[in-house]
C-alpha positions in Angstrom: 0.0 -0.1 1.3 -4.3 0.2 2.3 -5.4 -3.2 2.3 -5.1 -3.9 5.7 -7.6 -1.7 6.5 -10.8 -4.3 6.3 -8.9 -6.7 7.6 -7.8 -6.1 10.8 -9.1 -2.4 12.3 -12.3 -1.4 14.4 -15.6 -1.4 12.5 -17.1 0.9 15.3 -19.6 3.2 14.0 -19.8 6.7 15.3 -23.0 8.4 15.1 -22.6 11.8 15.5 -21.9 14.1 12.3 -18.5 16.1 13.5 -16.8 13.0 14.3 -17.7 11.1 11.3 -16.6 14.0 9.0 -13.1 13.7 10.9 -12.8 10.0 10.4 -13.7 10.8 6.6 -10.8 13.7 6.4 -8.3 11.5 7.8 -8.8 8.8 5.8 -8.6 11.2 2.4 -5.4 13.1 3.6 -3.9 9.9 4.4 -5.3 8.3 1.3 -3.8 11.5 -1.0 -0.4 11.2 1.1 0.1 7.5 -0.2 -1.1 8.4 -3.7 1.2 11.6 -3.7 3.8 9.9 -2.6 4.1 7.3 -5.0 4.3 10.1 -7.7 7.0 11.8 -5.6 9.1 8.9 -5.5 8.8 8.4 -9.7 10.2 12.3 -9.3 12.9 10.6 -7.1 13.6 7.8 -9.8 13.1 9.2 -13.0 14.0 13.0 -12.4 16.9 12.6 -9.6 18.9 9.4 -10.4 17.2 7.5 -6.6 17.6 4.1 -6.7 14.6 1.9 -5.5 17.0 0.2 -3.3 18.0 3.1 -1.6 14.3 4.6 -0.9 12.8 1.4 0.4 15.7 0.8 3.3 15.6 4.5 3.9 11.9 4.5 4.4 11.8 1.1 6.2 14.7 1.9 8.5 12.9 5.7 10.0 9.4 4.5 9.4 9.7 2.1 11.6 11.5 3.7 14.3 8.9 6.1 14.2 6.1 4.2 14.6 7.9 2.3 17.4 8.6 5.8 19.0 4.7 6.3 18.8 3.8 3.7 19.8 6.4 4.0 23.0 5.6 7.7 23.8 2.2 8.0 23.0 0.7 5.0 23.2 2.5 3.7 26.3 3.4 0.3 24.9 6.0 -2.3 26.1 7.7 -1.9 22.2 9.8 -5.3 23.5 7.4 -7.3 24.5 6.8 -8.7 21.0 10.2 -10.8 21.5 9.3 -12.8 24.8 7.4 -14.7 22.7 9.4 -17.2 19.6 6.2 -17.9 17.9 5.3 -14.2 17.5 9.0 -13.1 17.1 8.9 -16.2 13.7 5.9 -14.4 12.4 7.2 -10.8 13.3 10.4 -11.6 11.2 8.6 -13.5 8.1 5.9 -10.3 8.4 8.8 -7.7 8.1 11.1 -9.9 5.7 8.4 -10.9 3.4 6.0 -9.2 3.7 6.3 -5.4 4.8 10.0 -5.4 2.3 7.9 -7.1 -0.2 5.3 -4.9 -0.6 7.7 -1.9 -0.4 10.0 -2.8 -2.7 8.0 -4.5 -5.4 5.9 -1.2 -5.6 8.5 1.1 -5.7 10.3 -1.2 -8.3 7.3 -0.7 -10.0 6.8 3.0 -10.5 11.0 3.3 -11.2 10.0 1.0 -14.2 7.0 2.7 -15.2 4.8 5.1 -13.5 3.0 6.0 -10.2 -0.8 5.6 -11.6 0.0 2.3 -13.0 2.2 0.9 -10.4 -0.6 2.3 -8.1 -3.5 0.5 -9.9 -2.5 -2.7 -10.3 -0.9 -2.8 -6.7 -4.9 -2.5 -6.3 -6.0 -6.2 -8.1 -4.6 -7.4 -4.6 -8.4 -8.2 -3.0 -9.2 -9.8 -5.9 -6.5 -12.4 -5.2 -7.6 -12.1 -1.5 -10.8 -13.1 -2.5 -9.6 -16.1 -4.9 -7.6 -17.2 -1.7 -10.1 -17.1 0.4 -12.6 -19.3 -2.1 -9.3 -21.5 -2.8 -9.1 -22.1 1.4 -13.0 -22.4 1.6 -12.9 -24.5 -1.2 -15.6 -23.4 -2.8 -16.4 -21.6 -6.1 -16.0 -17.6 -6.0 -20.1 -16.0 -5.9 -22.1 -13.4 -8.1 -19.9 -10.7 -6.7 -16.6 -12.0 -6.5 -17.0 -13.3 -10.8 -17.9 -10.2 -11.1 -15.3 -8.2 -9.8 -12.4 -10.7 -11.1 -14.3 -9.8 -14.8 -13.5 -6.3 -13.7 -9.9 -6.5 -12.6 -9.0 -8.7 -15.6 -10.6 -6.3 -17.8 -9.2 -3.3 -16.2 -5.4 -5.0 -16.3 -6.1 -5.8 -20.1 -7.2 -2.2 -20.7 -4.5 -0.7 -18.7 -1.3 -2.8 -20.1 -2.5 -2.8 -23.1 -4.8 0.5 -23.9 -7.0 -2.3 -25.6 -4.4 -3.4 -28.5 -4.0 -6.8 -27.9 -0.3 -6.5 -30.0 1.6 -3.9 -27.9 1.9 -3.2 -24.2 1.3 0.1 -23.0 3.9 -0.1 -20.0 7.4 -2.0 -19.6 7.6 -6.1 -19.2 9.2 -5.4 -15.8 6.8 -2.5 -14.6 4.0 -4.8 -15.1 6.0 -7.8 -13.7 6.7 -5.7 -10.4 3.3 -4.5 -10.7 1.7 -7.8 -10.3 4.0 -9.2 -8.0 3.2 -6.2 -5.6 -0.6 -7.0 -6.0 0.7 -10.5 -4.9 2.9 -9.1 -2.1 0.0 -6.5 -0.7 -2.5 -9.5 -0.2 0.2 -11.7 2.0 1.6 -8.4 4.0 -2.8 -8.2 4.2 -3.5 -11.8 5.3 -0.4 -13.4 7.1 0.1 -10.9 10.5 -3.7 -11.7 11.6 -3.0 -13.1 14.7 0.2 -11.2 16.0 -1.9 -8.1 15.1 -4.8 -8.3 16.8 -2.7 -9.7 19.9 -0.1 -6.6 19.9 -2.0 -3.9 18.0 -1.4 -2.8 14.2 1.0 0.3 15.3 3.7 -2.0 16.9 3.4 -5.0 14.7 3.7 -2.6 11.7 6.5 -0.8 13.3 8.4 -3.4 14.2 7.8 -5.3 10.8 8.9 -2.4 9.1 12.1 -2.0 11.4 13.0 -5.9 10.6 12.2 -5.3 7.2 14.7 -2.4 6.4 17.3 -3.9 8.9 16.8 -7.5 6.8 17.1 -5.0 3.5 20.3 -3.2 5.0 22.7 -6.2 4.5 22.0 -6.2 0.1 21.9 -2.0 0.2 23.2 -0.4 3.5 21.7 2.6 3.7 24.8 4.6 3.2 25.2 3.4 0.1 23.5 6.2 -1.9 22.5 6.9 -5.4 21.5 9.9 -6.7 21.4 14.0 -6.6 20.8 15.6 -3.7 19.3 19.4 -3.7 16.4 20.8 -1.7 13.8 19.8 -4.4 14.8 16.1 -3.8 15.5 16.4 -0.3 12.1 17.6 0.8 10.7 14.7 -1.9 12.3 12.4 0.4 11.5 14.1 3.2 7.6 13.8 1.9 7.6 10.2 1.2 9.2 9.2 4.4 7.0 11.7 7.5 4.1 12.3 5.0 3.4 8.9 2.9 4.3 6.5 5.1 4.1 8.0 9.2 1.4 10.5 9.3 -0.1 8.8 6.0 -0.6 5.7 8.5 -1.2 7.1 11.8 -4.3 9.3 10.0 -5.5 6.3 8.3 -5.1 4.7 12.0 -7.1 7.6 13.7 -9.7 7.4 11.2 -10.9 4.0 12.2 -12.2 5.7 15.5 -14.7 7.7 13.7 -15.9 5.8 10.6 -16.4 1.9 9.5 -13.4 -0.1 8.4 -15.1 -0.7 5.2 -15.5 2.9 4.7 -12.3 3.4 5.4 -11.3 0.8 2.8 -13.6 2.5 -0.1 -12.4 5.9 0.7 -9.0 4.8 0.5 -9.8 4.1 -3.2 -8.5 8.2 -3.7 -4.9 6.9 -3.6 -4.9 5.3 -7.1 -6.9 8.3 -7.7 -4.5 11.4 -6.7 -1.3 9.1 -7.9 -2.6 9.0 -11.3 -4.0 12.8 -11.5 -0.4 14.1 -10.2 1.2 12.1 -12.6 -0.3 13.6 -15.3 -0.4 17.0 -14.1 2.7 17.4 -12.4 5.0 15.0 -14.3 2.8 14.6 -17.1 2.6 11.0 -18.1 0.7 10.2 -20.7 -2.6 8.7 -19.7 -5.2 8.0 -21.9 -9.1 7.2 -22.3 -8.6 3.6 -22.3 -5.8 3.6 -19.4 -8.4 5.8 -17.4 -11.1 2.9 -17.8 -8.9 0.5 -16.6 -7.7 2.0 -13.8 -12.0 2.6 -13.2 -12.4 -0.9 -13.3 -9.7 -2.2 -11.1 -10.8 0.3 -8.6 -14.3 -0.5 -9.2 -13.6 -4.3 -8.3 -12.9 -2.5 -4.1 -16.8 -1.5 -4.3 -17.8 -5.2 -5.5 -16.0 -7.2 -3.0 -17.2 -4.6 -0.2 -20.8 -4.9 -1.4 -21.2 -8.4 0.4 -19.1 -10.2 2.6 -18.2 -13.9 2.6 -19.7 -16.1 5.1 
């Protein structure tokens, strides 16, 4: 749900000290609010009987209108004007259909499989396959940095489904099935809208791709088809994961990219995996050990390597 950030937002640098220290709180609450509510929606799955199905089209569906609302209202956008155009409306649709509901639902399939922190972490091998991609389209062989940080991810994905027995897996087949294919799904929803984003802006595009997404979703799980128990403990979890992890959590990470570098932005964004995994322990208390821990360090550690030097 963070890769986007060095791909497509402002790398202005801001030199004063009060604005920088904004762009840097912004960036950790809306960091925390994606980590937090990953581990809110395992509450939903594991604790309240949610269906994955039901939280993804839900989230799509009011996300999106939201952002589109934003974007209307307070940024003073022509929200239609994406549709004059059947080129941009094709890539709009594939954006929303495959990749803003992919990414969405693989991860949440994911944690309802297994867990937050691990669904979290390896949703973060995703620019290492960016960077494979990138040497695959170049066609050239991956350098120093990039060996170095696909050693680390494959290291950290051994240590992490595995806690470093090579004869049993930590996690479930399908959690780190899902778990994968979201790392797959995060670098397409990263790379694909390129154009159509920096020609309408990342609030729209992201609005409307998550608007096409949960309509495109709505036909397999309309969302009045519901599954699960409702109370106010589960209601304000929803609640959370709908304004918090996915509307403010974006428009901060947004307004952040006024006041700091998008490769800031990108590194500080590593406390998502960070705050899933410490609230699952703590609050629902998965079991998390040494091992897990160092490969959750190394995946993560694989953002600092790629962001050390760019490609030409």
């Amino acid at each position: 749900m963070v890769g986007l950030g060095g791909i497509f937002l402002s790398t202005r640098s801001i030199v004063l000290s009060y604005p920088r220290t904004k762009g840097i709180i912004l960036v950790l609450m809306a960091a925390i609010f994606w980590g937090v509510s990953g581990t809110v929606a395992q509450y939903l799955f594991h604790q309240q009987g949610f269906s994955t199905n039901w939280l993804v089209v839900t989230r799509l569906l009011i996300a999106g209108v939201g952002l589109l609302f934003f974007s209307r209202i307070v940024g003073k956008q022509n929200i239609w004007i994406v549709w004059k155009n059947k080129n941009d409306l094709l890539q709009l649709v594939l954006f929303g259909i495959v990749g803003m509901l992919g990414v969405q639902y693989t991860y949440f399939a994911a944690i309802e499989h297994g867990n937050a922190a691990t669904a979290t972490v390896l949703q973060y091998l995703a620019p290492v396959l960016i960077a494979l991609y990138l040497c695959i389209r170049a066609r050239s062989l991956p350098v120093k940095h990039e060996v170095i940080a696909i050693i680390f991810a494959l290291c950290g994905t051994f240590l992490l489904v595995t806690k470093g027995n090579i004869q049993n897996l930590a996690i479930s087949g399908p959690a780190f099935a899902w778990g994968i294919l979201s790392a797959f799904a995060l670098a397409f929803y990263t790379l694909y809208p390129s154009r159509i984003l920096s020609k309408w802006g990342t609030i729209l595009t992201v609005g409307w791709g998550m608007l096409i997404g949960g309509i495109g979703f709505s036909f397999i799980h309309p969302p009045w088809k519901f599954e699960g128990n409702w109370s106010l403990p589960s209601f304000t979890a929803v609640v959370f994961v709908v304004i918090f992890g996915t509307l403010l959590a974006f428009l901060f990470y947004m307004e952040s990219m006024k006041y700091i570098k998008a490769s800031e932005a990108s590194l500080l964004a590593c406390a998502e995996p960070l705050s899933a995994a410490f609230l699952s322990v703590a609050w629902l208390h998965v079991p998390f050990s040494a091992v897990e821990w160092m490969g959750a360090l190394s995946i993560i550690a694989t953002i600092f390597i790629l962001s050390a030097v760019k490609r030409e």
